[in-house]
N, C-alpha and C positions, 0 to 999 in steps of 0.2 A: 758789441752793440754800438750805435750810433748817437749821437746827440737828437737827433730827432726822435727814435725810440726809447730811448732815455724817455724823454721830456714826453712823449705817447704814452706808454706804462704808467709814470708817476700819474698824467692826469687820470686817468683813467681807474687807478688806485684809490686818488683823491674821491674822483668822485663817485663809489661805490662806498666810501666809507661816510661821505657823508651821506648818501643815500641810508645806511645800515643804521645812521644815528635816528633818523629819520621815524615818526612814528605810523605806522602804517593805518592807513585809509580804511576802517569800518566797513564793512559790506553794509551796502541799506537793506535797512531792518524788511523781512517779508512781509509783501501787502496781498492779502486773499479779495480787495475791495472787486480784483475786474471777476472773482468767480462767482457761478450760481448762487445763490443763496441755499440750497439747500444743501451743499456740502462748504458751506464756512461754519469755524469755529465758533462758539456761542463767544460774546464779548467777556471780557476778563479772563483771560487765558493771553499766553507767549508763549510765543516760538521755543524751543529747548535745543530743536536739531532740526538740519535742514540737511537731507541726502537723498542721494541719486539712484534708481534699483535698475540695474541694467541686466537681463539674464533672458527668461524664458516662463512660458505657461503652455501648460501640458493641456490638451484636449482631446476625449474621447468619444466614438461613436456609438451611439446609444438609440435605442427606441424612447421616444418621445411618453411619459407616464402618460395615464389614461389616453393613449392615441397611438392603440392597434397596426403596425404595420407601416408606422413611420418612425424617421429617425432623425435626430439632431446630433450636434456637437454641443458636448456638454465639459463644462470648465472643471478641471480634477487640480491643479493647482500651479502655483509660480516655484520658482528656484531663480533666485535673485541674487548677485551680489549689491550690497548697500555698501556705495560709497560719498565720503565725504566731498565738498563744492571743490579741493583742490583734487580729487581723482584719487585718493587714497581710499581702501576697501579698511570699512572699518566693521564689518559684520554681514547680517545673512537674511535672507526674504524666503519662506520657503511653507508650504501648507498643503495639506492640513493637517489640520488648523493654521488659516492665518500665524505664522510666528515672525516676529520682527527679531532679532538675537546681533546685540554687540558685542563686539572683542572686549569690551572693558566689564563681561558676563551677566550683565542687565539683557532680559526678554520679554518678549509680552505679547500678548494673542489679544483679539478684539474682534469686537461687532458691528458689522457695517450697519451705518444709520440713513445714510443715503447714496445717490448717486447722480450725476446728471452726465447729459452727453459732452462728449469729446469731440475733436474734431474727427471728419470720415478716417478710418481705417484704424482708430484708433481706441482703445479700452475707457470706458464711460472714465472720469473724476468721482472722487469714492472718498465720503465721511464715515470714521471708522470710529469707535468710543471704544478705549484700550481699557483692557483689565488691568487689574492690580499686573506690575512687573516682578519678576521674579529676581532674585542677585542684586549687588548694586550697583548703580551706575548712573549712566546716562537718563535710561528711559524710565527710572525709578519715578513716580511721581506725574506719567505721561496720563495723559486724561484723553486725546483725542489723537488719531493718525488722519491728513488730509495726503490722498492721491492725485496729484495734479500733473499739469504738464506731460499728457502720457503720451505715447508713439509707438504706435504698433499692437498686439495682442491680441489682435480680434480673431473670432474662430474660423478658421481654414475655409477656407473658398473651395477644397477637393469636397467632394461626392461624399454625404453619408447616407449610406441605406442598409438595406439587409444585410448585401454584401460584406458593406464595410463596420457591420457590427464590429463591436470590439476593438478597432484601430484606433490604435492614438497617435497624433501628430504633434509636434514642439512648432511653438512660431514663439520670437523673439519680440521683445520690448523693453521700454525703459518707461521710466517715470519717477516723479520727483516724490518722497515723504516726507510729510515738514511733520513734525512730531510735537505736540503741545503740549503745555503743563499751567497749572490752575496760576495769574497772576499773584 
């Protein structure tokens, strides 16, 4: 090695170590202010967890109830990997019923409270009042699930009719779950 790569390495050393002494920068706390009103959190509640659901929702073709001879696409459930803000999979999205399930063995199922539109192509924003959790962990204590930031999910643009009675189709989505707990 060289004196110049000498002297390149050591800084470069230096300054990752004093980087590492370094205390890291806070993510800013999440703000619900630009969403609907009708899927924000009641006030007195925080954030617990803030994850990413990237997977799929199943939908299948059906006759429309009370309506003879027509048929819709009808939502039968998600399969979601949940991962955390740095991209780490820390558990599972998957229903029915609605279940949220962490690696750290905390789950919990819930009731949607409301919903408001998304952008086009996109799965509505979705206020969810969580049950009691089961195991402990993370979601122990969680009172509310908000769906935000969604992309994608919406039911298939193919044909359902008669024909296509019984067919089901996967389309892909993401979306963020900020998971709340009573202040």
């Amino acid at each position: 090695m060289n004196t110049t790569t000498n002297f390149t390495t050591l800084s470069l050393v230096a300054l990752l170590g004093a980087c590492a002494s370094q205390p890291m920068a806070s993510m800013p706390a999440y703000s619900q202010a630009a969403l609907p009103a009708a899927v924000q959190v009641p006030a007195g509640h925080k954030v617990a967890l803030e994850s990413v659901g990237i997977g799929e929702i199943t939908y299948e073709c059906r006759e429309k109830a009370g309506a003879a001879g027509q048929h819709e696409w009808v939502f039968v459930g998600p399969n979601a990997a949940l991962q955390d803000r740095s991209g780490k999979t820390i558990g599972r999205y998957v229903g029915p019923p609605a279940t949220w399930a962490l690696g750290d063995g905390s789950a919990l199922t819930g009731t949607q409270l409301a919903v408001a539109p998304a952008a086009a192509g996109s799965i509505p924003l979705q206020l969810v009042k969580a049950n009691p959790a089961t195991g402990t962990g993370v979601l122990t204590g969680v009172t509310h699930i908000q769906r935000v930031a969604t992309q994608g999910g919406v039911a298939p643009a193919s044909t359902c009719d008669a024909m296509a009675k019984g067919r089901r189709e996967i389309v892909r989505y993401q979306a963020d779950y900020i998971f709340w707990k009573a202040a």
